[in-house]
C-alpha positions as CSV (number, residue, x, y, z in Angstrom):
1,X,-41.8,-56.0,62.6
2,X,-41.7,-53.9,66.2
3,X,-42.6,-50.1,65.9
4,X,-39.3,-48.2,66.0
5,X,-38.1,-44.5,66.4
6,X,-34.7,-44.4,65.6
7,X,-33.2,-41.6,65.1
8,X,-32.1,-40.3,61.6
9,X,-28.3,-40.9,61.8
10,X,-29.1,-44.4,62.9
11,X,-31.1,-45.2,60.2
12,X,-28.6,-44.2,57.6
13,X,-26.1,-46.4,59.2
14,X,-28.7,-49.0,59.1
15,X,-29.0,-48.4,55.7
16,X,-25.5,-48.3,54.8
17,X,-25.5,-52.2,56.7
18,X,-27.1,-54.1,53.2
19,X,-24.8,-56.3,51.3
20,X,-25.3,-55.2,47.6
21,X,-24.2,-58.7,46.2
22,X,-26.4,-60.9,49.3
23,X,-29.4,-61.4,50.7
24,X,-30.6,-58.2,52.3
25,X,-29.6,-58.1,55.9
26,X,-32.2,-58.5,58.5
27,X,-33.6,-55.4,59.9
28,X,-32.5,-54.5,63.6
29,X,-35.4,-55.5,65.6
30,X,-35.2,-59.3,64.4
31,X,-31.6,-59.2,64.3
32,X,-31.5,-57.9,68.2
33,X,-34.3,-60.1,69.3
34,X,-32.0,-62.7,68.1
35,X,-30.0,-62.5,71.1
36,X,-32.7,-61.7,73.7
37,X,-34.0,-64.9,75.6
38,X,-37.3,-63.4,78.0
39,X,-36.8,-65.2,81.5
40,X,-40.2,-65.6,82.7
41,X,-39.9,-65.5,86.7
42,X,-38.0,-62.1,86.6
43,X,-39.2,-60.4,83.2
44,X,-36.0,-59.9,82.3
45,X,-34.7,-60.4,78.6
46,X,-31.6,-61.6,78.9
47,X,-28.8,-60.4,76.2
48,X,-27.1,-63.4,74.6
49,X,-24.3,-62.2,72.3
50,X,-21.3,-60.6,73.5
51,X,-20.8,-59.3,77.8
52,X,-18.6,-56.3,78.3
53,X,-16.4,-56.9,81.4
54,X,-19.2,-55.2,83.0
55,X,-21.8,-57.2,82.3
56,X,-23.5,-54.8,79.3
57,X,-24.5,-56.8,76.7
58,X,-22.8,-55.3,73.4
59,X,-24.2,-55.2,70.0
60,X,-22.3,-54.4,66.7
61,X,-23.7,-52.1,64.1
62,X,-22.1,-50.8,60.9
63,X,-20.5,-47.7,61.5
64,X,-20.5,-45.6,58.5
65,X,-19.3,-42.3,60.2
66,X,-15.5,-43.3,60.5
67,X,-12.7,-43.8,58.2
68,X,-11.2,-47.2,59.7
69,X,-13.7,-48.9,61.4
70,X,-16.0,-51.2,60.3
71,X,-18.3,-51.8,62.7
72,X,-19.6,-50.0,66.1
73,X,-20.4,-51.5,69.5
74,X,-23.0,-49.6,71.0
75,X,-24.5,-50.9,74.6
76,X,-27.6,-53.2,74.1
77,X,-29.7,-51.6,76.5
78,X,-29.3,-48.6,74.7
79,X,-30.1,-50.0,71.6
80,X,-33.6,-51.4,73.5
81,X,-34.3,-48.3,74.3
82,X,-34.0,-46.6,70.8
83,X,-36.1,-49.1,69.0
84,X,-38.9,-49.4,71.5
85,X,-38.9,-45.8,73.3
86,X,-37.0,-43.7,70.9
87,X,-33.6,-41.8,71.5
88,X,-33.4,-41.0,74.5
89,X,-33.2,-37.7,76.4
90,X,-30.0,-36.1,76.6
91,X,-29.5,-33.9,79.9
92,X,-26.1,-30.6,81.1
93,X,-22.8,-31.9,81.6
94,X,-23.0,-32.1,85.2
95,X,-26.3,-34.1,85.2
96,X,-26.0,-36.1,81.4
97,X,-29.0,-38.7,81.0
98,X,-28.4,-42.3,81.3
99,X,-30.6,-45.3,80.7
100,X,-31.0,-47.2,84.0
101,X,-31.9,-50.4,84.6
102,X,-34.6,-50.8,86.8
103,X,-34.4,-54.7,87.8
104,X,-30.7,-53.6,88.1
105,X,-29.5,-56.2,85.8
106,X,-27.2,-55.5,83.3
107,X,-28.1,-57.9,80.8
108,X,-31.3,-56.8,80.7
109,X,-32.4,-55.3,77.8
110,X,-36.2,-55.4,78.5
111,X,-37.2,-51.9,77.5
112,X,-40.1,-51.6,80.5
113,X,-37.4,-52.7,82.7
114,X,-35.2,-49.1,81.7
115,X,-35.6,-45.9,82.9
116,X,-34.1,-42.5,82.1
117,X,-32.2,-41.6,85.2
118,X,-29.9,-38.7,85.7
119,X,-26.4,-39.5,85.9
120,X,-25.8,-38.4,89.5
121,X,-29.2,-40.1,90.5
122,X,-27.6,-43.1,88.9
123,X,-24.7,-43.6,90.7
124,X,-26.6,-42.8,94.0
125,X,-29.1,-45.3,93.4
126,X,-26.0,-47.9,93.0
127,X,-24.8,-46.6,96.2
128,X,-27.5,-47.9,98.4
């Protein structure tokens, strides 16, 4: 199993994910590798399940916080970066933190291929 750092709130919805009458679920790393094929010429890891319009790959979690919903798509490269790197940084209002991707593809989900960028740094670097 891969050395994660989630973050508390994540781990309780993980938690929350086990099906007392089944098999227990597998635990996120496997079950997001599962949808991660490595390309070798680019070093990419290339999200598999579900593309937002955008191109983000999108990966469904329990979400145990809300009254109503079920389950929670959170952005896959986010997701990389919580289980290999930790949660990442949050930054002001003006400047919030956002996890870049480096090889600018947005299926990526290879974690040394994100960065934490600034959010107006972000939208300057897809300017040039």
């Amino acid at each position: 199993m891969l050395q994660t750092f989630l973050p508390t709130a994540l781990l309780e919805m993980l938690g929350n994910m086990r099906n007392k009458s089944g098999p227990k679920p597998k635990p996120l790393d496997v079950r997001f590798m599962d949808f991660v094929e490595k390309e070798p010429m680019s070093g990419c890891w290339l999200w598999t399940g579900h593309l937002s319009k955008d191109g983000y790959g999108r990966f469904g979690m329990k979400n145990t916080g809300t009254v109503g919903h079920r389950w929670k798509a959170l952005e896959a490269h986010q997701v990389s970066w919580m289980i290999f790197n930790g949660k990442p940084p949050t930054g002001n209002e003006i400047n919030s933190k956002v996890i870049d991707h480096v090889c600018n593809n947005r299926a990526c989900v290879n974690p040394n291929h994100l960065q934490i960028l600034g959010r107006v740094e972000n939208v300057m670097k897809g300017r040039q």
